[in-house]
Each structure stands twice: as C-alpha cells, then as structure tokens.
ROFI-975979 format. One record per residue (C-alpha): residue in three letters; y, x, z. Coordinates in steps of 0.05 Angstrom, whole numbers, padded with zeros to 5 digits, always signed. Example, Ala and Ser with C-alpha at 12.3 -4.5 7.8 and 13.67 -1.06 7.14 Angstrom:
<rs>
ala-00090+00246+00156;ser-00021+00273+00143;
</rs>
This chain:
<rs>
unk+00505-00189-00003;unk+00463-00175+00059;unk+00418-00107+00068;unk+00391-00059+00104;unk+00432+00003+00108;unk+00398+00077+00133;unk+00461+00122+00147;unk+00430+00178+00179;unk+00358+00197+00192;unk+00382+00197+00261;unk+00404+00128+00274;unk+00366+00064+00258;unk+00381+00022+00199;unk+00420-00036+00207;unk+00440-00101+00165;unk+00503-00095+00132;unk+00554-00134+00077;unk+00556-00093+00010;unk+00563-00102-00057;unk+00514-00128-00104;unk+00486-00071-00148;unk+00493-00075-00223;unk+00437-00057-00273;unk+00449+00009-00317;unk+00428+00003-00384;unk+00348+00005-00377;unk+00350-00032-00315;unk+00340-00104-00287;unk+00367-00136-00234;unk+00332-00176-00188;unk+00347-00236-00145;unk+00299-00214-00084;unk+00250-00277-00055;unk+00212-00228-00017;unk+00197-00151+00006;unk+00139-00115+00029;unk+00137-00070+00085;unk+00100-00007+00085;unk+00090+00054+00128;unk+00132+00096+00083;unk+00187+00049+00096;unk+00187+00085+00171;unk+00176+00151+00143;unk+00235+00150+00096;unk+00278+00122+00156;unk+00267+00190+00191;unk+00266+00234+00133;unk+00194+00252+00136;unk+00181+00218+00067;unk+00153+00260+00008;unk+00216+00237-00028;unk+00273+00243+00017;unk+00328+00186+00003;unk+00405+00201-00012;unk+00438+00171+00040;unk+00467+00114+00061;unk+00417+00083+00021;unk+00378+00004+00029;unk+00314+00005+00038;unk+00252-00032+00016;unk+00193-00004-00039;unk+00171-00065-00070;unk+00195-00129-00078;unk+00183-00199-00124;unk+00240-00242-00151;unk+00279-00263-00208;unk+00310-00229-00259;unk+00380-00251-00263;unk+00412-00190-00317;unk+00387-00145-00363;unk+00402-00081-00385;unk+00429-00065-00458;unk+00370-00029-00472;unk+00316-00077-00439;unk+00265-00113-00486;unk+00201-00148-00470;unk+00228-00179-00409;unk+00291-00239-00392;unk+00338-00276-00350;unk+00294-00326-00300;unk+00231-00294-00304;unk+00181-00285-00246;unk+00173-00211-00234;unk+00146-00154-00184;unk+00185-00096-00189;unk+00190-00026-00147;unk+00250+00011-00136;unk+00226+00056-00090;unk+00297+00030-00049;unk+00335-00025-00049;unk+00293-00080-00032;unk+00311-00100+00028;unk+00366-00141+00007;unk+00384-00206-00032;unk+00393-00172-00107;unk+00359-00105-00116;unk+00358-00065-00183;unk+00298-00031-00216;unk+00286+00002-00276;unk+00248-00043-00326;unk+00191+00004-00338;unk+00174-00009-00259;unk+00173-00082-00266;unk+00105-00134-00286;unk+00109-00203-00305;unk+00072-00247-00247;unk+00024-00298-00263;unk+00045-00371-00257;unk-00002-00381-00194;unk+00019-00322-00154;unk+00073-00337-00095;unk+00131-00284-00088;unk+00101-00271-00022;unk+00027-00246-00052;unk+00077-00207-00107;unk+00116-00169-00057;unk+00057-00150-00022;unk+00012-00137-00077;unk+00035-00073-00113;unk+00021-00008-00072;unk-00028-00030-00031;unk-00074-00053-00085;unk-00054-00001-00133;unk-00072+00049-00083;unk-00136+00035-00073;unk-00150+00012-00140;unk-00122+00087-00165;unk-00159+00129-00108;unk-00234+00091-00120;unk-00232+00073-00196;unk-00188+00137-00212;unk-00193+00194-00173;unk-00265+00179-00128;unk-00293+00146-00190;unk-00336+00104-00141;unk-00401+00072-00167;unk-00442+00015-00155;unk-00496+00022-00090;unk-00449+00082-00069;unk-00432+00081+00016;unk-00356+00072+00014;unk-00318+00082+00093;unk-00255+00059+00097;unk-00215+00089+00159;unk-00155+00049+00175;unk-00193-00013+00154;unk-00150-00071+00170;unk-00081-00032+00157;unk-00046-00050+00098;unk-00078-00006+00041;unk-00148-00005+00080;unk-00163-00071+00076;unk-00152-00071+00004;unk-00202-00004-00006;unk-00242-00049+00041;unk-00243-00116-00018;unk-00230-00070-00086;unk-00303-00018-00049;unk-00338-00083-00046;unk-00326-00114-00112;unk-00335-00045-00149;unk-00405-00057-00112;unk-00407-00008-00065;unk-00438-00013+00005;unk-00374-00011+00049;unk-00366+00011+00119;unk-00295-00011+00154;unk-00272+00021+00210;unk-00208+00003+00249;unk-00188-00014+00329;unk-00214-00075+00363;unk-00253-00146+00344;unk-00201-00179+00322;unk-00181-00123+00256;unk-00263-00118+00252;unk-00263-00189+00239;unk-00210-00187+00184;unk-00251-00129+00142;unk-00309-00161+00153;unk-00283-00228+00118;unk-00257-00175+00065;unk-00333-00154+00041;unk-00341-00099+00100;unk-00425-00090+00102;unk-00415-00056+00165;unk-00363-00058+00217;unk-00357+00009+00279;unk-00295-00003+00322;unk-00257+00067+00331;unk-00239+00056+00400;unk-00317+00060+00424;unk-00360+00086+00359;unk-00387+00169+00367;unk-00362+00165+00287;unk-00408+00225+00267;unk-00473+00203+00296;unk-00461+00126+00283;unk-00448+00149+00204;unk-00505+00201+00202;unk-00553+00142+00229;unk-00523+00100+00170;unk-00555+00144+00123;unk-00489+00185+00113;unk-00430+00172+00064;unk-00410+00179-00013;unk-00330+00169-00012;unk-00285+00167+00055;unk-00213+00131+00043;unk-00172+00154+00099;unk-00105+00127+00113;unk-00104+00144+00181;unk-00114+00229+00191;unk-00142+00247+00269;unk-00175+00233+00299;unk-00215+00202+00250;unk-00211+00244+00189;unk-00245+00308+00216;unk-00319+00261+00239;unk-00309+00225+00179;unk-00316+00283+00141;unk-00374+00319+00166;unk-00421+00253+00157;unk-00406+00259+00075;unk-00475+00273+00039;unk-00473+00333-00012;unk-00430+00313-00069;unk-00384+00266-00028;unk-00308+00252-00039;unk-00254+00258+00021;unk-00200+00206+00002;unk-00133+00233+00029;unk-00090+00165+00031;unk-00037+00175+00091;unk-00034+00193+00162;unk-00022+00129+00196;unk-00047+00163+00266;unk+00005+00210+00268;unk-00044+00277+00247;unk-00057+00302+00191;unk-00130+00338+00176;unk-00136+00405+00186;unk-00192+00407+00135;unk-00244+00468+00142;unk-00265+00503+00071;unk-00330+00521+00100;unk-00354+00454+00104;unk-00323+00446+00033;unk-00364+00492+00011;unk-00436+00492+00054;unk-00439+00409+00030;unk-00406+00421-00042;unk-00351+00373-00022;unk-00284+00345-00055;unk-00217+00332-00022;unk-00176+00288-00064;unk-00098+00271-00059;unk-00077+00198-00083;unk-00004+00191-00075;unk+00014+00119-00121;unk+00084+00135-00128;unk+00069+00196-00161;unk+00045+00167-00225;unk+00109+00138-00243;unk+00134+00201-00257;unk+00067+00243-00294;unk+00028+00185-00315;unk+00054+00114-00311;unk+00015+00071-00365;unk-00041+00096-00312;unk-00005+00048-00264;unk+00009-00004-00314;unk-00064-00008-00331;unk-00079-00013-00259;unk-00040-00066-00242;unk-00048-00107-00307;unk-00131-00098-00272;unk-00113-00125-00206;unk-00067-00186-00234;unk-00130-00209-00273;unk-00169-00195-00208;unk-00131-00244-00168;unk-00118-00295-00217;unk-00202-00296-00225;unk-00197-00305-00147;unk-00235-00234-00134;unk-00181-00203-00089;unk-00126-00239-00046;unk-00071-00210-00002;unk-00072-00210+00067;unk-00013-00216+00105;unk-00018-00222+00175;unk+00068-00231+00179;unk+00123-00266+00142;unk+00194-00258+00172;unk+00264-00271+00148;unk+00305-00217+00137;unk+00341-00221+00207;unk+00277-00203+00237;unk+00263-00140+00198;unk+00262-00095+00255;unk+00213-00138+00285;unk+00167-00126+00218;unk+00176-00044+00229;unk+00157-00055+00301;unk+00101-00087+00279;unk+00073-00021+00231;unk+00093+00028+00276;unk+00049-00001+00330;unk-00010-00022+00293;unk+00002-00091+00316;unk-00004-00116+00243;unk-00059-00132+00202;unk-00055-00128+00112;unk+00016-00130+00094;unk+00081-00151+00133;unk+00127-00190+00084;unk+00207-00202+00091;unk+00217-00273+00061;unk+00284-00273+00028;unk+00280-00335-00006;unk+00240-00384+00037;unk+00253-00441-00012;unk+00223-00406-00071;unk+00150-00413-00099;
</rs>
C-alpha cells in the first residue's frame, strides 16, 4: 500500500510501498477515505512533538474510513462500518490500524471528509471551554489564531456556548471566515495595538491561544480579574514566557489543554466529548471548515500549506475520492 514514511527527523517524509498493517487483538483496521492534517503532524516530522515517534514510522493523527477486520477481542463495532478513528500515526496511508477504544461510529449524514477533520480540532476546543475554562453564557471569549484549524472551532463551539466572541487572526480574508463562524468582533493582528483595542472592549473572561508571541503576552494582560489563559499550541513559533506577577496582582489562571492527553488519564472524557459534538453537527450547530482537499500525491503541498499559514480550518488528504 501507499504511505508516508518519516525516516529521520532530519530528512522529509516521503511516499513509499509497504505492507498493509494487521490489527492486534483490540484493534481495527481501517480502509482510509480521508486524513486530516494538523500542526502536530509538522512537529512530529522534526521531533519537536510532545510524543516523539519510533521511527520509520507513517504519519497522519486522525483519519475516517471503513473498517475492514476486527480484532479477536473487539465488540460493539464490525466489518463495513463508517468510522473516525485516531491512531496518533498511521494515517496517511490507504489502510491504517487503530485501537478500537479510539474509534466513533459516524452518523449516516457526515462525509469522510467532515470525519477526518472533525476529531481534534473540535474536541479541543470543546475540552479547553466546556472542560477546563468552564466558559459561561454572556462571558467575552478571544480566540487568537482565529481562522487556524482549532481556532475557528473555539471561534463556533464560544459562540454557541453563548459567549460574546472576539476572533483574532491575519488579514480580511481569515477575518471574514471567523466572522461567518459567530465571531462578534473581528481585530486583524497584523494592524490591531491588541492591549488597548481589548481594554476598550471592556476586557476579557477566557483567552484560547493557539498561536504563543506575539500575541499571547497582550492577550494576557487585557484578562479582567478572575480570567482564564487558554494554553492551546504555539502556531507562531514562541511560546509565552508567562509573568507570575501578573498571575497574581489580577488573580489569574493559566490552563494547559493538550487532547491527546486524555486518552491515556481520562478517555470516556473524550468519548463524551465527541459523542457532544456528533449530535452538534448532525443538529446543524457546528460544521467543518476546510479550506483544502488534496489527494495523497499532493500531501506535501497540504504541510506547505500549515506551515505557512496559507490555510484556513482544516486541510484534508482525500484517499478515497469516490467514497461518500
């Protein structure tokens, strides 16, 4: 089967024949129709993830296909079935195989392509405002990164918690996109003075930053007393150098969401989270955006795409073009 292959944190990955991976005994595997792209995927290609990858290894975090075998010890799922699934690795390639407990039935109208894309974004943001921020109703919600693939989603899941949202992200055209998200209010980072601008909006309850500096540290000092400081990912290459002092004069809290992490200390967390956000979109209240689907062939072009900020929601690799 074709995949992508990282060798060596040194070299890029590259597309390769191997064989098809076979299912251990609490696993399923997966006839891929499509893969989602995320900024961990570049991460992990130069070892900088938090979970550094055996090598060679095929990448790919999240995926939606088929389930064509089952491990002996897998109930409550079978052969055919519609699925989203993350392996972490793997699915960048035409089977992958995940371990059932990672793995949600899809409802009938959602496409493989809104599947693949679906999982850690939403969940993220879902997690890190229901969860961790417990974010309220008439609360001021700023969303750094707001077009990027897990801001947009704080931007839609802010909005219909009921809070007042405030996007920021570079340029018209990603302004545009968060505002047709929910965004209330819309400050472009290339030209907004972020403290002032926020601090004549009356100030902010929760920031969701997935970008770090030079955003993070402005973003910050406009939180009333009581706020929450999101800490989602460092998209802009920095991450905050947070001072205590402020911490303390404002009585603020700094809070880590990492999504992966509950798989290993608290999945039915996740489970309940997603089976949330499936019953979201099937009511209509959330939909992906996804600003790119490529064939596999044109992968690289997908990465090219994150690591320049070119894209807007997700990037999806289409496997499977002929599947629904």
């Amino acid at each position: 089967m074709r995949a992508l292959v990282l060798s060596d944190f040194d070299t890029p990955p590259s597309m390769q024949d191997i064989p098809p991976p076979e299912p251990g005994p609490d696993d399923v595997r997966i006839s891929v129709s499509a893969c989602g792209l995320n900024f961990a995927d570049l991460l992990m290609q130069r070892g900088k993830y938090q979970e550094r990858p055996d090598l060679p290894c095929t990448l790919g975090m999240e995926v939606a296909g088929v389930i064509t075998a089952l491990g002996t010890n897998v109930t409550g799922f079978r052969k055919g079935q519609r699925i989203a699934a993350f392996p972490g690795l793997g699915g960048l390639a035409q089977q992958a195989v995940c371990a059932a407990n990672r793995c949600v039935a899809l409802p009938e109208d959602m496409s493989f392509v809104d599947a693949a894309g679906f999982q850690i974004a939403y969940g993220t943001s879902h997690l890190a405002l229901e969860h961790r921020a417990k974010l309220q109703p008439g609360e001021t919600l700023l969303v750094l990164g707001a077009a990027g693939g897990v801001g947009l989603t704080a931007v839609e899941i802010g909005k219909a918690m009921g809070a007042r949202v405030i996007a920021v992200a570079r340029g018209a055209e990603k302004l545009e996109i968060a505002r047709a998200k929910g965004a209330d209010i819309c400050l472009d980072s290339d030209t907004a003075d972020l403290r002032a601008d926020l601090r004549a909006l009356g100030g902010i309850d929760v920031v969701y930053d997935a970008i770090g500096e030079p955003l993070a540290t402005p973003a910050l000092r406009a939180l009333k007393p009581e706020g929450r400081f999101l800490a989602i990912g460092f998209a802009g290459g920095k991450v905050p150098q947070i001072p205590a002092n402020i911490l303390l004069v404002k009585n603020l809290t700094v809070i880590g969401l990492y999504w992966g992490g509950y798989l290993t200390f608290d999945p039915a967390r996740l489970t309940d989270s997603l089976s949330t956000l499936l019953a979201w979109y099937s009511q209509g209240r959330i939909a992906p955006h996804i600003s790119h689907v490529l064939p596999l062939d044109r992968v690289d072009e997908g990465f090219a795409l994150l690591r320049d900020r070119k894209s807007t929601g997700k990037i999806v690799i289409d496997l499977n073009p002929e599947a629904i």
